[in-house]
C-alpha positions as CSV (number, residue, x, y, z in Angstrom):
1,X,-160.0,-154.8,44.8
2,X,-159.3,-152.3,42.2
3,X,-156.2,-151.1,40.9
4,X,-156.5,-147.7,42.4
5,X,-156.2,-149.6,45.9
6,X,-153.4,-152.0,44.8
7,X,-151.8,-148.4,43.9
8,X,-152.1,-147.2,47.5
9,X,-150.8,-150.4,49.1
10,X,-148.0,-150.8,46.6
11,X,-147.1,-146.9,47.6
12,X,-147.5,-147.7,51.4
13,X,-145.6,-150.5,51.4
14,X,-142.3,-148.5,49.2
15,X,-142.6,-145.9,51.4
16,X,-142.0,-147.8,54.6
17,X,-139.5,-149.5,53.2
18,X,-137.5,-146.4,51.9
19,X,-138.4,-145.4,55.9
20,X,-136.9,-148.6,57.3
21,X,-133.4,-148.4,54.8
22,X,-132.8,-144.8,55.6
23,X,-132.6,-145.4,59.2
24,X,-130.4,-148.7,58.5
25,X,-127.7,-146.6,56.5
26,X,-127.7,-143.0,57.0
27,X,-126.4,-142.9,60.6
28,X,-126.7,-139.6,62.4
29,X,-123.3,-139.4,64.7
30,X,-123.1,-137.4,67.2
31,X,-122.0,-133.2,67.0
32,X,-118.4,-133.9,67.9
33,X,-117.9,-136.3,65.4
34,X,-119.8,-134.4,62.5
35,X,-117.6,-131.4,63.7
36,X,-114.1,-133.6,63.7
37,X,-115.6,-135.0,60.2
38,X,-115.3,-131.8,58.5
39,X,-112.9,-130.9,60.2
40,X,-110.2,-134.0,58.9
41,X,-112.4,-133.5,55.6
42,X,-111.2,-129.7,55.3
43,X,-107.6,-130.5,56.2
44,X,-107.7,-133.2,53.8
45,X,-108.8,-131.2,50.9
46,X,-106.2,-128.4,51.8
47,X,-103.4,-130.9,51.9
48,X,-103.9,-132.4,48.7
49,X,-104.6,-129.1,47.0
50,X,-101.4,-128.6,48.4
51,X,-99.9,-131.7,47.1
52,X,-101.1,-130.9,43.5
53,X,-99.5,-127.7,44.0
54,X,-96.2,-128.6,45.0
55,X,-95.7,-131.2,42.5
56,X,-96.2,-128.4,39.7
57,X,-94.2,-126.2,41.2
58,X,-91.4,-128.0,42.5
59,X,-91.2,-131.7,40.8
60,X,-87.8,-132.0,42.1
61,X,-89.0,-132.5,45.6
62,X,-90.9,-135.7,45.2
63,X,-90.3,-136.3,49.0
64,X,-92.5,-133.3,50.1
65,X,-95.3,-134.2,47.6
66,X,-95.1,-138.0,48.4
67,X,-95.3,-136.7,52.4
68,X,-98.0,-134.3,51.9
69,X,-99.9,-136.7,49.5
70,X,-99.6,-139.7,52.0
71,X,-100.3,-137.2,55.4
72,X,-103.9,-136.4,53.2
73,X,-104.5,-139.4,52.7
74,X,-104.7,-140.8,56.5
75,X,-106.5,-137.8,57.3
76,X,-109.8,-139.2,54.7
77,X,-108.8,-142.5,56.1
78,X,-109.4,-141.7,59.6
79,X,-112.5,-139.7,58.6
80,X,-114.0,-142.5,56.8
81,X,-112.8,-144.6,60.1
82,X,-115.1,-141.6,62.1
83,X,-118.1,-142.2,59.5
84,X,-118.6,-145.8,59.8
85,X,-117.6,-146.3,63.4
86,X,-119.9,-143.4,64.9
């Protein structure tokens, strides 16, 4: 055996296993889910652009900004709920 054929198994055998991992770990959900993904990812990302905003704007109202922060926050919680579930 030479080493341009160890070459070709070695490069066999990483491919399959890069083949075999991608499947284990990259799920594909299903449309509704990807859609409600990006969905609660969108609202997430307006709500704490929102947050940032109104705690520069109006720091006396820490109980909006807490509410707003802590509403964005269960929104990437139940989207990271949606990505490993489905």
């Amino acid at each position: 055996m030479n080493s341009d054929e160890i070459d070709k198994i070695i490069a066999d055998a990483v491919a399959d296993s890069k083949k075999q991992s991608s499947h284990k770990w990259h799920k594909k959900g299903t449309d509704k889910v990807m859609i409600a993904r990006k969905v609660l990812n969108w609202s997430f990302m307006l709500l704490f652009a929102a947050a940032i905003v109104i705690y520069f704007i109006l720091p006396e109202q820490k109980a909006l900004f807490f509410g707003i922060g802590f509403g964005a926050v269960f929104l990437k919680l139940i989207e990271f709920y949606l990505r490993f579930m489905f």
